[in-house]
ZAKE-862813 format. One line per 8 residues: number of its first residue (from 1); for each residue x negated, y, z negated of N, C-alpha, C. Coordinates in Angstrom, 2 decimals. Layout:
<pts>
NUM = X Y Z X Y Z X Y Z; ...
</pts>
This chain:
<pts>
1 = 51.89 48.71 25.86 52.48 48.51 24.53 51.96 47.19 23.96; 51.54 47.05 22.71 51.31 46.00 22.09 52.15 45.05 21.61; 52.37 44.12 22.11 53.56 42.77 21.78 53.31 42.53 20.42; 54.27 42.16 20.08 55.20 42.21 18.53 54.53 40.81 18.44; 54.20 40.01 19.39 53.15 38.79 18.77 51.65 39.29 18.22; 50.90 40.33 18.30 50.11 40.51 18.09 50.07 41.06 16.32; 50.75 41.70 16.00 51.08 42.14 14.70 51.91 40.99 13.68; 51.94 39.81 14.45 52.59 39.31 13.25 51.26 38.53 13.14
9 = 50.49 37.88 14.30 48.99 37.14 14.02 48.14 38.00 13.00; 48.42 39.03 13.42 47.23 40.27 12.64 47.75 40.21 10.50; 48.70 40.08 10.95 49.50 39.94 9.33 49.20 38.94 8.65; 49.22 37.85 9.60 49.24 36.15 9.14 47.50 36.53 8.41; 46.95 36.74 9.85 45.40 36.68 9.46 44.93 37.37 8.24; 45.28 38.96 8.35 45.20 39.66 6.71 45.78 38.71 5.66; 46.76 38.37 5.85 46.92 37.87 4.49 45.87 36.86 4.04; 45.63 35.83 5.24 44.58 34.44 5.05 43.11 35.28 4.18
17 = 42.42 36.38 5.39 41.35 36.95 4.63 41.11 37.21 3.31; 42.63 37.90 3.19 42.92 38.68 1.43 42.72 37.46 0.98; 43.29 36.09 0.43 43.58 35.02 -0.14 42.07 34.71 -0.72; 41.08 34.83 0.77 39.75 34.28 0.75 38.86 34.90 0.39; 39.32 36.11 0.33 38.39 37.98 0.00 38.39 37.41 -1.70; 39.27 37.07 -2.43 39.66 37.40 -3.81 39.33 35.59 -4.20; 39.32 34.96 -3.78 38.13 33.45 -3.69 36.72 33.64 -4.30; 36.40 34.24 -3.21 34.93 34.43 -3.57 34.27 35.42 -4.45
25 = 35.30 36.62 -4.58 35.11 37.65 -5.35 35.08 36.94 -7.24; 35.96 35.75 -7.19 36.28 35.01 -8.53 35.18 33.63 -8.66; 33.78 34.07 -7.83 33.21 32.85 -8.07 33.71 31.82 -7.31; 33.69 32.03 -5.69 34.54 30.94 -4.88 35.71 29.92 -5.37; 36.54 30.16 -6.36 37.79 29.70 -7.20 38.25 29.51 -5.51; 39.11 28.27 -5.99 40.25 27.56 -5.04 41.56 28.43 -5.21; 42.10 28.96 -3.99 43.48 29.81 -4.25 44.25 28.97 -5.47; 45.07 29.72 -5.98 46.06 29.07 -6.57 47.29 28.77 -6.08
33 = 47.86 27.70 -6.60 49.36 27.20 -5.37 50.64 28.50 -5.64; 50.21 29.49 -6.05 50.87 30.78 -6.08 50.50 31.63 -4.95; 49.31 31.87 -4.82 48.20 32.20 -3.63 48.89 31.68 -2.46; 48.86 29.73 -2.17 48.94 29.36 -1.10 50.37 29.64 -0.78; 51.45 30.00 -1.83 52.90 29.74 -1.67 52.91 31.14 -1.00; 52.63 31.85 -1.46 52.46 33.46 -0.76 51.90 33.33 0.42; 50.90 32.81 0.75 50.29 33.04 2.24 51.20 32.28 3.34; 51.90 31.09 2.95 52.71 30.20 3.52 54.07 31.79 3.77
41 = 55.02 31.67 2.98 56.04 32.52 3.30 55.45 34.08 3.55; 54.55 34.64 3.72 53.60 35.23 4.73 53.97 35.29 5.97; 53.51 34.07 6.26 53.27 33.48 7.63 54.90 33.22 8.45; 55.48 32.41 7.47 56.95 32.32 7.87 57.83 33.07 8.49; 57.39 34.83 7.46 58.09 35.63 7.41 58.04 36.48 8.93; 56.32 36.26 9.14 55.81 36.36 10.35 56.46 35.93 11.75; 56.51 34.53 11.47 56.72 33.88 12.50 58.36 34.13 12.87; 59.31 34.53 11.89 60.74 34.88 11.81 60.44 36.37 12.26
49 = 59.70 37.36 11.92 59.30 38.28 12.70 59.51 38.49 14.44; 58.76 37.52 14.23 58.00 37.81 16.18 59.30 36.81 16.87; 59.89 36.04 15.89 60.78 35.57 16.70 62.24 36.11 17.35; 62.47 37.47 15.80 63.60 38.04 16.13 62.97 39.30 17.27; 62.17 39.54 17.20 61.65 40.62 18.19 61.43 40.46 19.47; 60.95 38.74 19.70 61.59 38.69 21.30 63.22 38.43 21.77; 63.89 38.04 20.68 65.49 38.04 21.06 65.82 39.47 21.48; 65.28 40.10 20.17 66.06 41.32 20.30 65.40 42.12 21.62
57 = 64.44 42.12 22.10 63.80 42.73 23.66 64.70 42.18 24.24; 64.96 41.24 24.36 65.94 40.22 25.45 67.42 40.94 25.38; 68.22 40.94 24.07 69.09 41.56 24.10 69.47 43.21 24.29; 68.52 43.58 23.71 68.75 45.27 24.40 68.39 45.68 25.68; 67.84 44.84 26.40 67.37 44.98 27.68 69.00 44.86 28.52; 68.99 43.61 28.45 70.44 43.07 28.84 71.98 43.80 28.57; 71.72 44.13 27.42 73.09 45.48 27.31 72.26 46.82 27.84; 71.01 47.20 27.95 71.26 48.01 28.69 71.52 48.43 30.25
65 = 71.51 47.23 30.59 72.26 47.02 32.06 73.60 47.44 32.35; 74.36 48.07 33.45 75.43 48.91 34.00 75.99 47.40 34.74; 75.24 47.39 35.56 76.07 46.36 36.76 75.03 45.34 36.99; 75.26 43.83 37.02 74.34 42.70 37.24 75.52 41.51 37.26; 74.85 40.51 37.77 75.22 39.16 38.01 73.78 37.95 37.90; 74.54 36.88 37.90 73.91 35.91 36.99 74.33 34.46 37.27; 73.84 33.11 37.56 74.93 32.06 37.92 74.28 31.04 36.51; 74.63 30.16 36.13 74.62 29.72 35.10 75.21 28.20 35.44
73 = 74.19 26.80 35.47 74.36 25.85 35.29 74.36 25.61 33.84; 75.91 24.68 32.82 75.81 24.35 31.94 76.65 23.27 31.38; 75.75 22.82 30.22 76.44 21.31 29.87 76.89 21.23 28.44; 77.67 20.36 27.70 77.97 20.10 26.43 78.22 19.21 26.00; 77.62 18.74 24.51 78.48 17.47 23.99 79.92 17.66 23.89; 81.02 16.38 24.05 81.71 16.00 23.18 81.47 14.81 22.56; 81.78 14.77 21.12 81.90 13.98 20.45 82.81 12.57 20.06; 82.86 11.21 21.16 83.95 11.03 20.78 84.77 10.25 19.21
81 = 85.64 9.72 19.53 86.33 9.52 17.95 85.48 8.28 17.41; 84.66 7.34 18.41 83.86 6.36 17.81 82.19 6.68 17.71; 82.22 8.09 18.06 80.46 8.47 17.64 79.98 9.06 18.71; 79.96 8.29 19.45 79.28 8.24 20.95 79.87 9.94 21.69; 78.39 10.75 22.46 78.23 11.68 22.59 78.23 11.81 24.68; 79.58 12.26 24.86 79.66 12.31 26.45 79.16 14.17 26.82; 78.58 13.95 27.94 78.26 15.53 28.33 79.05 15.72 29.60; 79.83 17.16 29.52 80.28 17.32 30.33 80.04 19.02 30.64
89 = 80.44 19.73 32.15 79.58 20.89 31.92 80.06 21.35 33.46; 79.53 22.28 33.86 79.61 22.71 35.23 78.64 24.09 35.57; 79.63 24.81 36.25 78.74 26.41 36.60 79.49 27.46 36.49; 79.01 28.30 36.31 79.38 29.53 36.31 78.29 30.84 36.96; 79.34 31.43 37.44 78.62 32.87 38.88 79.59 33.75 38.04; 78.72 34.68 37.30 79.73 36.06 36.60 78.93 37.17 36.97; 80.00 38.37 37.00 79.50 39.59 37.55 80.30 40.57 36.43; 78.90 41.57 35.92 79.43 42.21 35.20 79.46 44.04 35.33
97 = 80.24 44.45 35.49 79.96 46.05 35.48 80.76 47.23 34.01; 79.62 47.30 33.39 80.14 47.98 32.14 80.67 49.73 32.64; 81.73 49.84 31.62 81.87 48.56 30.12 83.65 47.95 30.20; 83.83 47.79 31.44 85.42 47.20 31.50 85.38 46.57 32.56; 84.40 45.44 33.31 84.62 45.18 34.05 83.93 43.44 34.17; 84.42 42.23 34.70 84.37 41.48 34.27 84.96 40.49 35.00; 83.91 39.30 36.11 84.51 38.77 36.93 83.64 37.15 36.31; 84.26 35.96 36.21 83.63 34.63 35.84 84.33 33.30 36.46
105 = 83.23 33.26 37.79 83.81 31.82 38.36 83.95 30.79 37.55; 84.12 29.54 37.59 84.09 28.40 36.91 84.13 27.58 37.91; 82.98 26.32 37.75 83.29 25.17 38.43 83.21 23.76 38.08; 83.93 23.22 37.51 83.62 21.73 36.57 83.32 21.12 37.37; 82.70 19.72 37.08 81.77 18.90 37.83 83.21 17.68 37.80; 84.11 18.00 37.48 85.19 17.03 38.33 85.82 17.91 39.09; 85.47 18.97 39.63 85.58 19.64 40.81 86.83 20.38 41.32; 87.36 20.53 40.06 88.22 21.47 39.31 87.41 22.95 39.21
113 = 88.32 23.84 39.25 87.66 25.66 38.59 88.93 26.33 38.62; 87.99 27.62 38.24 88.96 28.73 37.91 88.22 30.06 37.78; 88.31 31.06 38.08 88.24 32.42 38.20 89.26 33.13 36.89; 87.58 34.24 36.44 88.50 35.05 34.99 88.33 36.27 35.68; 89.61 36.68 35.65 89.08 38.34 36.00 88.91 39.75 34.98; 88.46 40.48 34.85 89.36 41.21 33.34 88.58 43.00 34.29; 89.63 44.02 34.50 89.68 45.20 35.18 89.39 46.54 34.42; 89.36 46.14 33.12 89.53 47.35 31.76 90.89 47.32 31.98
121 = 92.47 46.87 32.37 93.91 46.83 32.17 94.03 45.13 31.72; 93.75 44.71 32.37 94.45 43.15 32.18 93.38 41.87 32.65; 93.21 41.11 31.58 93.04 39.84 31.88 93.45 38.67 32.56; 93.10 38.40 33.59 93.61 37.26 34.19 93.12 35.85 34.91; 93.43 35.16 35.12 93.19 33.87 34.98 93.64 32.85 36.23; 92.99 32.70 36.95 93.27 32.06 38.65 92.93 30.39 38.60; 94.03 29.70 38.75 93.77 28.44 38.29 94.57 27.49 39.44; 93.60 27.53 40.39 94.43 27.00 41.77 94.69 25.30 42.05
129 = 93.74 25.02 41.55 94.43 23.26 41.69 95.97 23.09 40.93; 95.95 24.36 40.10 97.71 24.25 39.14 98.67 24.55 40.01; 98.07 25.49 41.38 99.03 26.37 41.65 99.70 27.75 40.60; 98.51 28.14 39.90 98.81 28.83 38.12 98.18 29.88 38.03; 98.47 30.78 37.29 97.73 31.73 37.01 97.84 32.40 35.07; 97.02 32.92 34.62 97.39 33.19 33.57 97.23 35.21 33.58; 97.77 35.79 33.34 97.65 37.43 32.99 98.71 38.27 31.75; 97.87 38.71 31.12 97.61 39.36 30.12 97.25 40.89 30.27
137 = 98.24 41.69 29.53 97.63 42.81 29.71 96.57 43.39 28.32; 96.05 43.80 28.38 94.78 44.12 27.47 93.88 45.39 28.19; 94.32 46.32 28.19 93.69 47.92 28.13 92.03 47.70 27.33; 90.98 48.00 27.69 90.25 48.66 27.13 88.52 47.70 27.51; 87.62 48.22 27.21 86.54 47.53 27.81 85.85 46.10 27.47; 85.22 45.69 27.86 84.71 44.24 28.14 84.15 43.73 26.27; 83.74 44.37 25.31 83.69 44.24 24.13 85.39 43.55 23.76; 86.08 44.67 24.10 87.88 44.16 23.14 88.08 43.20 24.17
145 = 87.90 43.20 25.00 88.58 41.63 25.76 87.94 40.43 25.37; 86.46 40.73 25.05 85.84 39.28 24.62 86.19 39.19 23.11; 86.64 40.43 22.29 87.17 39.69 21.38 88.08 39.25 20.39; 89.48 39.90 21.66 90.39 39.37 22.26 90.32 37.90 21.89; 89.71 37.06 23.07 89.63 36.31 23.82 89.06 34.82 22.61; 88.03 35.52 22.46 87.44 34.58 21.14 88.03 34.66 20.03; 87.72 35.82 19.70 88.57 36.19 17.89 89.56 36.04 17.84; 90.61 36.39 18.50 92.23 36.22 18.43 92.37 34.89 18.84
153 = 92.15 34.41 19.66 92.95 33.25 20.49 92.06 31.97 20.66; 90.96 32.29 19.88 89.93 31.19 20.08 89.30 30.34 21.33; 89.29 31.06 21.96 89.07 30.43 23.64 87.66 30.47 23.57; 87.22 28.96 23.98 85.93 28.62 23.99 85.26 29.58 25.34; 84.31 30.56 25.11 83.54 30.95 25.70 81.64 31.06 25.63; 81.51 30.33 25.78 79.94 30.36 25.05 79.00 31.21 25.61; 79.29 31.75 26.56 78.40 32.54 27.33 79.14 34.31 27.15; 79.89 34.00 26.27 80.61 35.51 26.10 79.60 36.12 25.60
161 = 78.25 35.92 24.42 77.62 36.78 23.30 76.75 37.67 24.65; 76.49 36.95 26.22 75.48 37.88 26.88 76.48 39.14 27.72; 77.33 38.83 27.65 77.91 40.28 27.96 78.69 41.49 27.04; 78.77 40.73 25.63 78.97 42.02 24.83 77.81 43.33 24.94; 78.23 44.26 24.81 77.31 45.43 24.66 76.18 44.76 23.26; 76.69 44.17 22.21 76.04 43.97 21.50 75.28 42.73 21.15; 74.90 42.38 22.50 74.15 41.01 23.26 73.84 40.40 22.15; 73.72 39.77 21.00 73.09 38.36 20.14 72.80 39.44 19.26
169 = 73.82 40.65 18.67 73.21 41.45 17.64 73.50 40.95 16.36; 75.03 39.95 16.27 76.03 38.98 15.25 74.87 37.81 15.00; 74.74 37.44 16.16 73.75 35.88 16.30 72.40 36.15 15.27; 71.45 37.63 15.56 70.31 37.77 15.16 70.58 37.89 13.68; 71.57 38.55 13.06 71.76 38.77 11.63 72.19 37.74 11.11; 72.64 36.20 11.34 72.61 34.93 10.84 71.04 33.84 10.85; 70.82 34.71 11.68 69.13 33.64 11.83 68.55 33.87 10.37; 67.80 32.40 9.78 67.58 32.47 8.72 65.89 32.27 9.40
177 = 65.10 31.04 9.85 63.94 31.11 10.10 63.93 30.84 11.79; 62.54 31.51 12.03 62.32 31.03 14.02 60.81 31.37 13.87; 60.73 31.27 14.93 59.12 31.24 15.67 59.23 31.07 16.90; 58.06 31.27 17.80 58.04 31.85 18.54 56.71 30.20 19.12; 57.42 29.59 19.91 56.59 28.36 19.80 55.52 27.98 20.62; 55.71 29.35 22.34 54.90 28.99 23.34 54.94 29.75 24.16; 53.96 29.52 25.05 54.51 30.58 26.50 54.81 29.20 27.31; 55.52 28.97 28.24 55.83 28.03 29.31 56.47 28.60 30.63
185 = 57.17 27.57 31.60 57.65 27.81 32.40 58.52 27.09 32.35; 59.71 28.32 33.29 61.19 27.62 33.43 61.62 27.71 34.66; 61.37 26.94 35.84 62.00 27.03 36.81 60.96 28.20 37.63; 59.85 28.07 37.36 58.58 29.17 38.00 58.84 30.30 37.47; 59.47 30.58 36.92 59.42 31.62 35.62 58.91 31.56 33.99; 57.69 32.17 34.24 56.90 31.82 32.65 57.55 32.56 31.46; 57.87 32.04 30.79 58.69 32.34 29.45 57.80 32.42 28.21; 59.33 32.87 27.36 57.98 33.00 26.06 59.25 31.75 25.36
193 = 58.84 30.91 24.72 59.78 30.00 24.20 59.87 29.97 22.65; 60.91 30.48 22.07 61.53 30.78 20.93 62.92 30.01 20.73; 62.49 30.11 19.43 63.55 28.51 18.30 63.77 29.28 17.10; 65.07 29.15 16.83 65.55 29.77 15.66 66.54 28.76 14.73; 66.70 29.02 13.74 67.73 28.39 12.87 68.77 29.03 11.94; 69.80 29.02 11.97 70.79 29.55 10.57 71.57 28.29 9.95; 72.44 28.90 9.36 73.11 27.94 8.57 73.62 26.52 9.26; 74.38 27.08 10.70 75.16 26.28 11.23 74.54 26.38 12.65
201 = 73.81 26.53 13.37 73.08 25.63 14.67 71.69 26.16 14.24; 71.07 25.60 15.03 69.74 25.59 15.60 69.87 26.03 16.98; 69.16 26.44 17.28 68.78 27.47 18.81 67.51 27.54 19.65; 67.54 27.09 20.55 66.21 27.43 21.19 66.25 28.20 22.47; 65.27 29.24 23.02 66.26 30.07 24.02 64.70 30.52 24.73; 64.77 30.34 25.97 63.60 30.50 26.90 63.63 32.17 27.29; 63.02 32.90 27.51 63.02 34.63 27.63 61.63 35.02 28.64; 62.71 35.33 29.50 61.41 35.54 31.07 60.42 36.93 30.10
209 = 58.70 36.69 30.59 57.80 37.23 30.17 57.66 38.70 31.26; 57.41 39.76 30.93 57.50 40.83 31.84 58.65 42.08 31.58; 58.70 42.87 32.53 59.32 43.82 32.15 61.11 43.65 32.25; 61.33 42.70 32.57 62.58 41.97 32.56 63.01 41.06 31.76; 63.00 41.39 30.85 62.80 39.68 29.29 64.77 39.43 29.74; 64.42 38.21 30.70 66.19 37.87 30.98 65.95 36.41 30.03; 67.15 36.30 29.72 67.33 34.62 29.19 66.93 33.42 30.37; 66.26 32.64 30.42 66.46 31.91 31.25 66.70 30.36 31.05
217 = 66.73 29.86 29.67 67.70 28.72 29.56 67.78 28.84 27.98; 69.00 28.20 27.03 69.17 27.97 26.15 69.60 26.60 25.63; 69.20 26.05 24.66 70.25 24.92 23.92 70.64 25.62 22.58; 71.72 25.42 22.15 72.12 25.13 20.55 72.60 23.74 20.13; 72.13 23.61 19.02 72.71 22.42 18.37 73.29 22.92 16.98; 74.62 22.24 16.93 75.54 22.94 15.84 75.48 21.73 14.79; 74.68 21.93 13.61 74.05 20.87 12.96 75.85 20.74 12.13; 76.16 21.70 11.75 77.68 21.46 11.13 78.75 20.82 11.53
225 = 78.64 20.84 12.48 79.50 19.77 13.82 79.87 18.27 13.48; 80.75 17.30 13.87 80.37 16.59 13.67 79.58 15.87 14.96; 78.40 14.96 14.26 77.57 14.45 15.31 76.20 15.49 16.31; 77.10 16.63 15.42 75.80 17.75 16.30 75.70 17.63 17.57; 76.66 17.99 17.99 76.86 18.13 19.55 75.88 19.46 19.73; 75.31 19.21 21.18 74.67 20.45 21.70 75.00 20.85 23.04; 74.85 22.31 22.98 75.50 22.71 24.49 73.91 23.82 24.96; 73.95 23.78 26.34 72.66 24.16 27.04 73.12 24.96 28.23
233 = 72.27 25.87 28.48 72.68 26.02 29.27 71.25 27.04 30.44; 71.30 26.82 31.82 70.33 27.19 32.55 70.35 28.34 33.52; 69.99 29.27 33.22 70.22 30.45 34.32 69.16 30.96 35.04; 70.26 31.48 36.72 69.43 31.81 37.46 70.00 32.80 38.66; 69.13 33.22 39.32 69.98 34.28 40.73 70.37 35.78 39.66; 69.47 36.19 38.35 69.73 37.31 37.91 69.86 38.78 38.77; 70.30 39.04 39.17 71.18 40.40 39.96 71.07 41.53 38.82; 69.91 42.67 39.00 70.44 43.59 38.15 70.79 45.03 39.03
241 = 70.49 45.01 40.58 71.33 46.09 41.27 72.70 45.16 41.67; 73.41 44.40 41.26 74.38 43.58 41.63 75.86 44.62 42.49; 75.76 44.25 43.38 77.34 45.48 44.01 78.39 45.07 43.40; 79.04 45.75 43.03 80.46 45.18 41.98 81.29 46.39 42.25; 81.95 46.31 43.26 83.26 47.06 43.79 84.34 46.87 42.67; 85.15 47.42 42.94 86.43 47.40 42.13 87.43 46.14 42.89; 87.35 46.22 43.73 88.44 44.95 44.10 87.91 43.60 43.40; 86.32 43.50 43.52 86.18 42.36 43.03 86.54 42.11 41.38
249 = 87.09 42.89 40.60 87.70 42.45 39.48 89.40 42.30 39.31; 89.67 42.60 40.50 91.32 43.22 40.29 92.06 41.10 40.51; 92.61 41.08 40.43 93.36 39.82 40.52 94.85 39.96 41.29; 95.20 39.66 42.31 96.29 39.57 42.80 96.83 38.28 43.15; 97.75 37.68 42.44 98.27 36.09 42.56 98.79 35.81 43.74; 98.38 34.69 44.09 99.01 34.29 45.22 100.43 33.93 45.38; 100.77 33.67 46.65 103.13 33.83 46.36 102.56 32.45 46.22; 103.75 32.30 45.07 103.98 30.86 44.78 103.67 30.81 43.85
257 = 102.88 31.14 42.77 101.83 30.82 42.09 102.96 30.94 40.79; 102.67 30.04 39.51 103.33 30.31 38.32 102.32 30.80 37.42; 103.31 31.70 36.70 103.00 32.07 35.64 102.80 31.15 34.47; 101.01 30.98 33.71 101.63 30.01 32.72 101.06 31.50 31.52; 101.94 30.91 30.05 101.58 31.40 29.31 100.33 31.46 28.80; 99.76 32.62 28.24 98.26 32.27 28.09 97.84 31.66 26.63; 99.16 30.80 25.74 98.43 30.35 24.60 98.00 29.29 24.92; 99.22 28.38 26.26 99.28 26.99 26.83 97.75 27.08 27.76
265 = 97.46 28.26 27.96 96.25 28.14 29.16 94.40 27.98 27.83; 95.04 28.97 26.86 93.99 28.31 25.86 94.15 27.14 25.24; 95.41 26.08 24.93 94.85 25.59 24.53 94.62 23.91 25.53; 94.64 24.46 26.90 94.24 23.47 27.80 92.88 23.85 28.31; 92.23 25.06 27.71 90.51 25.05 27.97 90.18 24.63 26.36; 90.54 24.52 25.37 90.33 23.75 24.41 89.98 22.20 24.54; 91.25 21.54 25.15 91.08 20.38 25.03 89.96 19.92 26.63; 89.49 21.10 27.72 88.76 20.73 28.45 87.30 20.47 27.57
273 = 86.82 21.82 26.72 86.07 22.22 26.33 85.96 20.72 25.60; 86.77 20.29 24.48 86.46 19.14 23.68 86.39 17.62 24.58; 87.01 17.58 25.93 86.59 15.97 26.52 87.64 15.51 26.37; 87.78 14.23 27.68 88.75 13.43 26.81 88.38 12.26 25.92; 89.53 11.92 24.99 88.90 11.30 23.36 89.21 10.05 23.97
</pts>
């Protein structure tokens, strides 16, 4: 198959020829800055081309996966109240089996975590340094729980957009310009390295080269923010025969354990998510 980089060079180039075809045809005349403004957003349009076309390989690949796992080193600004930009961040090991099934370690780097479970019945929430747990019942597959989870209740999840069925399909229809900037390597995995922009972040997102286009690291920077905090994040150990039994999503609390409510449990991953001020 011919890569979607090849047709947008081939475009760029036609257009350059045409510009230069109709030059010389006029007595070698200098384009006009109508000419050059056209060949420029041409090229742009190009380069926003080939850029949404390796996301989107990346994302339909990825929803079309059944069962996989994934571990994920990641970091973030907070912003604090006098300017100054602290990063704080940890890991995450999630296992996913569509389309209701849904397991996400957590481990902060003050050495604190927590375990999300979600079964297609109920969401729940294992939070053992509390002695705590959070559960929720919520019927239905891994789409309504994430957005549940985000949309309703605002719970910072940033890594939720790779397990919707509709992997970065919201994300791709806000991108205003990208390109497609390189091939490199990430961690001995050669990538194709793509940068995008919309209104409100900037994006740059590494995409393993081959018949597996997995994500393999991202930053955004949320230019709307204040201070433009950016959050990153690095993945690795992709699992796409991943074993994902049914027990491993089910949640059973330990005796003792309290019940906390789950608005108090969002809005104490809020104020994790934001730092302390």
């Amino acid at each position: 198959m011919i890569h979607s980089r090849f047709w947008a060079c081939w475009f760029v180039t036609a257009a350059i020829i045409f510009i230069a075809s109709a030059g010389i045809a006029a007595d070698d005349a200098e384009p006009t800055a109508d000419e050059i403004a056209a060949a420029k957003l041409a090229a742009a349009e190009a380069d926003l081309a080939d850029a949404i076309a390796e996301i989107k390989l990346m994302s339909d690949f990825l929803a079309a996966q059944k069962s996989f796992s994934f571990d994920a080193v990641l970091g973030f600004d907070s912003v604090q109240a006098n300017g100054m930009k602290l990063e704080f961040g940890g890991i995450r090991k999630v296992s996913v089996r569509r389309p209701d099934r849904v397991r996400v370690e957590a481990k902060h780097r003050d050495g604190s975590g927590s375990t999300l479970f979600f079964d297609g019945k109920a969401i729940s929430v294992d939070l053992p340094e509390a002695a705590a747990y959070v559960s929720v019942e919520k019927p239905g597959t891994i789409d309504e729980a994430i957005d549940y989870l985000v949309d309703d209740l605002g719970t910072p999840a940033p890594l939720s957009d790779l397990l919707h069925s509709g992997v970065l399909n919201e994300v791709i229809d806000r991108i205003d310009s990208g390109t497609v900037v390189g091939e490199t390597t990430i961690a001995g995995t050669p990538c194709y390295h793509v940068a995008v922009r919309s209104e409100a972040a900037d994006a740059q997102l590494w995409i393993a080269d081959g018949d597996q286009p997995l994500l393999q690291r991202i930053v955004i920077t949320y230019k709307t923010a204040e201070g433009s905090p950016q959050f990153w994040a690095q993945f690795s150990n992709w699992n796409l025969e991943a074993k994902t039994p049914d027990e491993l999503f089910v949640y059973e609390p330990p005796e003792g354990a309290a019940r906390i409510p789950i608005g108090a449990a969002v809005a104490d991953a809020k104020a994790a998510q934001e730092g302390s001020k």
